[in-house]
N, CA and C atoms as an extended XYZ file, in Angstrom:
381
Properties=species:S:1:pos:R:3:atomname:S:1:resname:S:1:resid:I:1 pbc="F F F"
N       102.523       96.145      120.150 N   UNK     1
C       103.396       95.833      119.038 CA  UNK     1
C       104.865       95.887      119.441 C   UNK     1
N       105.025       96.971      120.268 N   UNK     2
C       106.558       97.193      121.048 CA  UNK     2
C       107.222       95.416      121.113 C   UNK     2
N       106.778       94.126      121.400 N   UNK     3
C       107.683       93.413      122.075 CA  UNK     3
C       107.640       92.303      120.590 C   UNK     3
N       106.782       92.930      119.980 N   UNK     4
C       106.819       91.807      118.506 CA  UNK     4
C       107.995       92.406      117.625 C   UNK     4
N       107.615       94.246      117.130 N   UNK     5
C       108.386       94.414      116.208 CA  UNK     5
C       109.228       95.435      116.701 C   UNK     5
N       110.328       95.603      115.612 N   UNK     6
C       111.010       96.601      115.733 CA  UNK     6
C       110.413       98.499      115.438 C   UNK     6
N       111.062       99.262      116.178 N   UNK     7
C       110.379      100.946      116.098 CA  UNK     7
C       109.996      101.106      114.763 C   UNK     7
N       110.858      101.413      113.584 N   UNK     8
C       110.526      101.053      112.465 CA  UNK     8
C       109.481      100.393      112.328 C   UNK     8
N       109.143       99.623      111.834 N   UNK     9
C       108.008       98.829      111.712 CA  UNK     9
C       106.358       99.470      112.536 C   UNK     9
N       107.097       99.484      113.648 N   UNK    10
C       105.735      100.486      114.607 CA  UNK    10
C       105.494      101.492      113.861 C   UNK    10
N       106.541      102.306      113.607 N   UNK    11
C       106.457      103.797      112.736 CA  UNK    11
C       105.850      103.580      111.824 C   UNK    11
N       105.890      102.554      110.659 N   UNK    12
C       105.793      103.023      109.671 CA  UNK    12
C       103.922      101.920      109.816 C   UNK    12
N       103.578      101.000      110.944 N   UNK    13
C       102.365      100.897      110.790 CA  UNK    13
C       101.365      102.325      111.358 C   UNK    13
N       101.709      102.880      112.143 N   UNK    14
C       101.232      104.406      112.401 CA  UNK    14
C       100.517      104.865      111.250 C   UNK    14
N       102.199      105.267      110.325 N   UNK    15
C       101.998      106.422      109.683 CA  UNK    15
C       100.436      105.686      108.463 C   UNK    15
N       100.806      104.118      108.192 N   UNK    16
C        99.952      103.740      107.447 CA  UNK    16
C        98.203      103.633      108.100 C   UNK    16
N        98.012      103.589      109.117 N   UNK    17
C        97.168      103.757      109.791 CA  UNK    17
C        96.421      105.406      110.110 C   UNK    17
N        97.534      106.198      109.318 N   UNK    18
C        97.215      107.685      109.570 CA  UNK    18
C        96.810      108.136      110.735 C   UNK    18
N        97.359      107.728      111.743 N   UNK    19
C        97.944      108.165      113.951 CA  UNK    19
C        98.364      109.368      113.323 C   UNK    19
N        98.434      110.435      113.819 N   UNK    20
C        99.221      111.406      114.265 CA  UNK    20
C       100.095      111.262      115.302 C   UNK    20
N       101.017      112.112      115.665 N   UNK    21
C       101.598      112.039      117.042 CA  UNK    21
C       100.831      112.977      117.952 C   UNK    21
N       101.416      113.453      119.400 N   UNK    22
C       100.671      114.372      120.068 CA  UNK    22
C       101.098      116.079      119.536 C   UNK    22
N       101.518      116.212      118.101 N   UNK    23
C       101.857      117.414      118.004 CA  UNK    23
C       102.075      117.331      116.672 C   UNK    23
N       100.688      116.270      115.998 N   UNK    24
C       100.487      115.997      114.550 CA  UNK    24
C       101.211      115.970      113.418 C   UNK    24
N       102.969      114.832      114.413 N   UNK    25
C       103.961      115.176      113.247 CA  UNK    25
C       103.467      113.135      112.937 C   UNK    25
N       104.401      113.244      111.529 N   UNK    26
C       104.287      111.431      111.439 CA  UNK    26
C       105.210      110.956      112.034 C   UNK    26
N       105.093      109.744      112.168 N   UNK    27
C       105.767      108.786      113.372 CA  UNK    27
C       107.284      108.626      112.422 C   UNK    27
N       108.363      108.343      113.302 N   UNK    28
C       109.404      107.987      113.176 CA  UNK    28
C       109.708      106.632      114.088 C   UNK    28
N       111.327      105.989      113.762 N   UNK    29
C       111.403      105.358      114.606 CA  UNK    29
C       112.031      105.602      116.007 C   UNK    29
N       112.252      106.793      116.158 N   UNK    30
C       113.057      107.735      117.341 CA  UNK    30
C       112.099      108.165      118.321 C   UNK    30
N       110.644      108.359      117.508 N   UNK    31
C       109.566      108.869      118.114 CA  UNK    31
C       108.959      107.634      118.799 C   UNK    31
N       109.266      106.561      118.248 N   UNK    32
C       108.492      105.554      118.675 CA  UNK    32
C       108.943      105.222      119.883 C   UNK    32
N       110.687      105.602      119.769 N   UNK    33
C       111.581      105.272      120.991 CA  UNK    33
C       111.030      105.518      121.686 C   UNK    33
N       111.171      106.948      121.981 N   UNK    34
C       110.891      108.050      123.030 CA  UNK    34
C       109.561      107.602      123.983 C   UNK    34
N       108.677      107.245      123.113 N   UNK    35
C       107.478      107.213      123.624 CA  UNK    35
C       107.423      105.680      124.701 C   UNK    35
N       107.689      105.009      123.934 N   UNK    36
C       108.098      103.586      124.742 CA  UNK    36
C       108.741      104.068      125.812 C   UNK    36
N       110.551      104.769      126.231 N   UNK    37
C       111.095      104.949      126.914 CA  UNK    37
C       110.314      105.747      128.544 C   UNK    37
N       109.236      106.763      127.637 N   UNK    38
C       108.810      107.614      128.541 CA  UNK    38
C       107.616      106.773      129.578 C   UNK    38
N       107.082      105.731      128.620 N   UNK    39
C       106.180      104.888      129.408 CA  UNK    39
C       106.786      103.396      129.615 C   UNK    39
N       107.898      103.398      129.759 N   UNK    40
C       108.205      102.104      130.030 CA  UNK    40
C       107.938      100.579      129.438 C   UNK    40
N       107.857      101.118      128.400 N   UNK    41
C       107.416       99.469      127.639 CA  UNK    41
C       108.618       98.988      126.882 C   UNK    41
N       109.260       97.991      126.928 N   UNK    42
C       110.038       97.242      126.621 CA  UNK    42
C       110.009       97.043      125.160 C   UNK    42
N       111.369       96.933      124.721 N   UNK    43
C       111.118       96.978      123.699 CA  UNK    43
C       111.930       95.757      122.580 C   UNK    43
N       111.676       95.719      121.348 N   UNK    44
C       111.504       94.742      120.322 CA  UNK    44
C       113.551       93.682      120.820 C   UNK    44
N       113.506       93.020      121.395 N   UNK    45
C       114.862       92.009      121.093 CA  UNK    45
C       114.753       91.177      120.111 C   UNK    45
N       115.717       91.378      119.087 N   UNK    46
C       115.211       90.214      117.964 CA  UNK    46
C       116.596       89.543      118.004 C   UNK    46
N       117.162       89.436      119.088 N   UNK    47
C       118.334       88.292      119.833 CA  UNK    47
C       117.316       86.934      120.647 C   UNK    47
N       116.054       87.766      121.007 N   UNK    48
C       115.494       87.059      121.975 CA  UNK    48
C       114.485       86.280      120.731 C   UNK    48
N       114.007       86.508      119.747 N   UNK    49
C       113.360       86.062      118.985 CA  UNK    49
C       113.012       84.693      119.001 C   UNK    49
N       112.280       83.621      118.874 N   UNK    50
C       112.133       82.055      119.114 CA  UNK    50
C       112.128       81.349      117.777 C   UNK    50
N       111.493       82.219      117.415 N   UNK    51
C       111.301       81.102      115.894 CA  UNK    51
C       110.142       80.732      115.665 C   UNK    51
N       109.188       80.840      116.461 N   UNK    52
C       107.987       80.520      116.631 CA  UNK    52
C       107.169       81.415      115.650 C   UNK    52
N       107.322       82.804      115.402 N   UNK    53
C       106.334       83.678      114.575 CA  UNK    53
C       107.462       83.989      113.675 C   UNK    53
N       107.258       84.126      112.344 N   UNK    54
C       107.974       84.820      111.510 CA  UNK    54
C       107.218       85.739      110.451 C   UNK    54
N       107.921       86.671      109.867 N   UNK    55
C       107.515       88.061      109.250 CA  UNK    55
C       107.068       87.524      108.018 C   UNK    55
N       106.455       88.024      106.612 N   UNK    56
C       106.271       87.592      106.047 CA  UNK    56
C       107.503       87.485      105.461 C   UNK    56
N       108.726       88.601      105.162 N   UNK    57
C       109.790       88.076      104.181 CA  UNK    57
C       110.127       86.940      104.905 C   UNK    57
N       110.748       86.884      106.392 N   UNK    58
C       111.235       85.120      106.661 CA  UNK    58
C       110.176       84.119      105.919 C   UNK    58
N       108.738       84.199      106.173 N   UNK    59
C       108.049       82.800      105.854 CA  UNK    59
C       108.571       82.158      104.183 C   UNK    59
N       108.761       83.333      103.460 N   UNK    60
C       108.953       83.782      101.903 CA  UNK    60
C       110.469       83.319      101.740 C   UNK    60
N       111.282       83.196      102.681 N   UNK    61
C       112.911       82.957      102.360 CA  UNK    61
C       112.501       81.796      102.669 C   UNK    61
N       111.688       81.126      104.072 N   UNK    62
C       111.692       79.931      104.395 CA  UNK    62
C       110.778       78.817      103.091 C   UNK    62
N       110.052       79.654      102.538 N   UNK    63
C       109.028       78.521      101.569 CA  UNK    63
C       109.990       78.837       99.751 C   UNK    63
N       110.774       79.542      100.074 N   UNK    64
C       111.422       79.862       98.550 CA  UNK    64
C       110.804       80.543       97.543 C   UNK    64
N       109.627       81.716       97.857 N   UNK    65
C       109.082       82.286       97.152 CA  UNK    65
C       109.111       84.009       97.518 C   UNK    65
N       108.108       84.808       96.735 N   UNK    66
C       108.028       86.037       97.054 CA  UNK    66
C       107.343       86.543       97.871 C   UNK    66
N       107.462       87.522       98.459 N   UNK    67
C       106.717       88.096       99.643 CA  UNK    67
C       105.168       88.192       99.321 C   UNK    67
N       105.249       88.544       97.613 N   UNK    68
C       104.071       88.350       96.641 CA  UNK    68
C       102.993       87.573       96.999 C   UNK    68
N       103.340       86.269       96.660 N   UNK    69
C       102.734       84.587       96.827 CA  UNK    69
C       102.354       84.427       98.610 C   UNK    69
N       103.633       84.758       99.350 N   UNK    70
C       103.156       84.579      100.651 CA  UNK    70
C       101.656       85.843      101.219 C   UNK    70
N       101.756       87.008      100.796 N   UNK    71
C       100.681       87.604      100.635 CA  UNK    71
C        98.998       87.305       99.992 C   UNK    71
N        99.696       86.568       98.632 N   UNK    72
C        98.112       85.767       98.076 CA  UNK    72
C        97.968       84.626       99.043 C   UNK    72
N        98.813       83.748       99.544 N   UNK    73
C        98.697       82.703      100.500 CA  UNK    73
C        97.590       83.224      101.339 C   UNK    73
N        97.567       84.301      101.764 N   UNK    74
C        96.966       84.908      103.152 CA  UNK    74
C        95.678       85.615      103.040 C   UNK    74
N        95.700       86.197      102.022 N   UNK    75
C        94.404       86.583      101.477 CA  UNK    75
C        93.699       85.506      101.025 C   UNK    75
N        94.154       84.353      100.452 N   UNK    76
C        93.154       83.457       99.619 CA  UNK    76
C        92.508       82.343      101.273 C   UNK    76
N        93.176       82.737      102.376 N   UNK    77
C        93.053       81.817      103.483 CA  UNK    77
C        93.452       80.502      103.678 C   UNK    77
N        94.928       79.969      102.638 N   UNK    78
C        95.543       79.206      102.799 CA  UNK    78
C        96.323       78.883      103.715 C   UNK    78
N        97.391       80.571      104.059 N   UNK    79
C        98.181       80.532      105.289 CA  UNK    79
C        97.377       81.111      106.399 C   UNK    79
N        97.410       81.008      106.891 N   UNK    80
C        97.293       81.415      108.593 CA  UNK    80
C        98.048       82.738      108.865 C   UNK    80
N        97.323       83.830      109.295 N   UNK    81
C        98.126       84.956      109.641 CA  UNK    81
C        97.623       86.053      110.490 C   UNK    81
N        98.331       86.577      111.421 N   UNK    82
C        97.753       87.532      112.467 CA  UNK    82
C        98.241       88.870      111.986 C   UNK    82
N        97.802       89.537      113.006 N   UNK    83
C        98.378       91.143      113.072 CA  UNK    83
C        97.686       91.711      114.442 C   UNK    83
N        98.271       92.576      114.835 N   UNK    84
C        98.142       93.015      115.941 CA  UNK    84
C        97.322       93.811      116.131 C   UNK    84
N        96.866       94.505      114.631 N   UNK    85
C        96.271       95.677      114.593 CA  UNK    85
C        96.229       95.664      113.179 C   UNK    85
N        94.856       96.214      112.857 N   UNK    86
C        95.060       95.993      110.950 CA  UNK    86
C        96.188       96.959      110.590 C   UNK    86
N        96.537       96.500      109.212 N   UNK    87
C        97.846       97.102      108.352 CA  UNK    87
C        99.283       96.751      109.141 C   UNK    87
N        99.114       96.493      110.183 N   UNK    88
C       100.423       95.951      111.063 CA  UNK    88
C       101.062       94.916      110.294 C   UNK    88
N       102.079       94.594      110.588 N   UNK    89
C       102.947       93.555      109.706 CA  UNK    89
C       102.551       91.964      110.191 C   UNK    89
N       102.324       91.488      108.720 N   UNK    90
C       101.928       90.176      109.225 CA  UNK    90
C       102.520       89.027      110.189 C   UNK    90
N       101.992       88.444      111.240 N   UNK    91
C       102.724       87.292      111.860 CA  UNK    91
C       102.292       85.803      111.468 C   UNK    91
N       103.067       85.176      111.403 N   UNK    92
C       102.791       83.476      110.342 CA  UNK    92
C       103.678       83.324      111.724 C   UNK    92
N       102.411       82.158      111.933 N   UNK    93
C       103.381       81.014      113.234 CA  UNK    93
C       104.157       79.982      111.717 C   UNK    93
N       105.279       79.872      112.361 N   UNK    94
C       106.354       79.032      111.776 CA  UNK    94
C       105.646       77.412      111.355 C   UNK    94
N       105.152       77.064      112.248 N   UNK    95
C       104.490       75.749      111.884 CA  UNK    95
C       103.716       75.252      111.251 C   UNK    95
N       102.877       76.754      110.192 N   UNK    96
C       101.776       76.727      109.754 CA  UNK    96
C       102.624       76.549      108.558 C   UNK    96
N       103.638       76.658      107.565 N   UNK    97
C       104.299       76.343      106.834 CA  UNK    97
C       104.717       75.060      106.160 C   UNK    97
N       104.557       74.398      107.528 N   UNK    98
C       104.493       73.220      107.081 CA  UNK    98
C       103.392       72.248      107.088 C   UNK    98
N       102.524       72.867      106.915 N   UNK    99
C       100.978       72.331      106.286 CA  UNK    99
C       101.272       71.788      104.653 C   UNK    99
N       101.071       70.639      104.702 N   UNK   100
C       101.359       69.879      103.151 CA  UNK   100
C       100.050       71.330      102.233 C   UNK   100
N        99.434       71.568      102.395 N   UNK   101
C        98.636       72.225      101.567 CA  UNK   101
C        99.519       73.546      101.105 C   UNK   101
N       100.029       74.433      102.332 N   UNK   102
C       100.428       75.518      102.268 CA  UNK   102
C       101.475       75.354      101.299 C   UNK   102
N       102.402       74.174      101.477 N   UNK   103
C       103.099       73.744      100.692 CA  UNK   103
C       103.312       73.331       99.134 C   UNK   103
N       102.304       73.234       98.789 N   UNK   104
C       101.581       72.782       97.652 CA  UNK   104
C       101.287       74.166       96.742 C   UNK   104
N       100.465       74.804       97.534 N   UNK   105
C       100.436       76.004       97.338 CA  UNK   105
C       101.080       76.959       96.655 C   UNK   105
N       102.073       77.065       97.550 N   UNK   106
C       103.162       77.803       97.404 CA  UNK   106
C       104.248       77.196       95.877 C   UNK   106
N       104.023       75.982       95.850 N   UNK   107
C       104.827       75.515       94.907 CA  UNK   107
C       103.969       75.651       93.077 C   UNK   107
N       103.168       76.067       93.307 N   UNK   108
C       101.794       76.257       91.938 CA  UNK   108
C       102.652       77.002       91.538 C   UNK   108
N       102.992       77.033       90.308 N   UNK   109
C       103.389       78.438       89.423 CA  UNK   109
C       101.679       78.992       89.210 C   UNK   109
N       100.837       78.524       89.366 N   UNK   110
C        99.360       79.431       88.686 CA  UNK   110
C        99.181       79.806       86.729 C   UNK   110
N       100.017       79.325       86.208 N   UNK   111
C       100.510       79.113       84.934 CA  UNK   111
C        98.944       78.572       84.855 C   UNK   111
N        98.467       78.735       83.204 N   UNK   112
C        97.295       77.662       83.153 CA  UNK   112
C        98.055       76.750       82.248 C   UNK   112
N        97.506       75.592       82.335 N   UNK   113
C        97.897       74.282       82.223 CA  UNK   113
C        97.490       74.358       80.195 C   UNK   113
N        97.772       74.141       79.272 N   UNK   114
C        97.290       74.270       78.037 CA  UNK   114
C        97.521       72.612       77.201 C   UNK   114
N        96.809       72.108       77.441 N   UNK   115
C        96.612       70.727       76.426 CA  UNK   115
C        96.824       71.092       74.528 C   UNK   115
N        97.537       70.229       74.339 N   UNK   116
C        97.394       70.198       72.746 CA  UNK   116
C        96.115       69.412       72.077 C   UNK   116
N        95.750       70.141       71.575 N   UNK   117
C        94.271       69.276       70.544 CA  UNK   117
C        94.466       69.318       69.248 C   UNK   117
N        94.648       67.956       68.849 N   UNK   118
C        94.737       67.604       67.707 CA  UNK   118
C        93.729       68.891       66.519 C   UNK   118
N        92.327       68.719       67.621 N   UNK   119
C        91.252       69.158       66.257 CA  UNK   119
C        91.370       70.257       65.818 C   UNK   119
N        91.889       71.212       67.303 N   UNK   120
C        92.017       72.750       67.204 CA  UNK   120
C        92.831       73.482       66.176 C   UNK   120
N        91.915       74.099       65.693 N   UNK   121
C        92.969       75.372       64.373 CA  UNK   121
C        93.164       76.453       64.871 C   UNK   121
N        95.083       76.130       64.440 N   UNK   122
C        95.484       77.752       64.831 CA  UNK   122
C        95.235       79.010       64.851 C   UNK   122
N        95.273       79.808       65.318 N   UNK   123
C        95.119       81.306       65.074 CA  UNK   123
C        95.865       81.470       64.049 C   UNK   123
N        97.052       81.118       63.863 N   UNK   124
C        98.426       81.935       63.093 CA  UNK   124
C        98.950       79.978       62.228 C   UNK   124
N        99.087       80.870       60.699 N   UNK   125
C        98.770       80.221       59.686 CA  UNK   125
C       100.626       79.497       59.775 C   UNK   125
N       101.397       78.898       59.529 N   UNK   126
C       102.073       78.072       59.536 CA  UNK   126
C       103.159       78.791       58.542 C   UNK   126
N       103.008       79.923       57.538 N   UNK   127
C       103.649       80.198       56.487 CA  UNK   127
C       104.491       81.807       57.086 C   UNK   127
């Protein structure tokens, strides 16, 4: 996860994953440092970033909706989405966005649609 996300993010998939550390404290993002630093793993540049994967809030700024909708997107198996590790933060390749469907999608209010019928009697009397 080190070269996708930021410590934060590591930390706080840990703590949601319920990891301990080696001295059963919860993860921080200092801790996350440390640990990277001590084993040498490189860590998150989001200078170096491509554009290629985005988080769910980017996909959500990029499609004009809520992090909400981009979440039902993903569960209902409309969008496309990885993780590195369950509960990890979602990755949406950028290109999958622009699937006319995803698009479509995303643009539904989910409102139900209500026709007027002549025949139908109101609930609530007119007076």
């Amino acid at each position: 996860m080190a070269g996708k996300w930021p410590d934060e993010y590591i930390a706080a998939t840990l703590n949601r994953m319920a990891v301990p550390t080696g001295q059963a404290k919860t993860w921080t993002a200092h801790r996350v440092s440390s640990v990277r630093r001590v084993n040498d793993i490189r860590a998150y540049r989001s200078a170096h970033k491509d554009g290629q994967w985005l988080t769910m809030t980017e996909a959500a700024a990029e499609l004009g909706v809520s992090n909400h909708r981009i979440r039902r997107l993903i569960k209902e198996g409309i969008l496309p989405a990885e993780q590195v590790v369950p509960r990890a933060p979602y990755q949406i390749r950028a290109s999958d966005l622009l699937d006319p469907k995803v698009i479509d999608a995303a643009a539904r209010t989910d409102r139900p649609c209500r026709a007027d019928d002549e025949k139908q009697i109101s609930m609530f009397s007119n007076t």
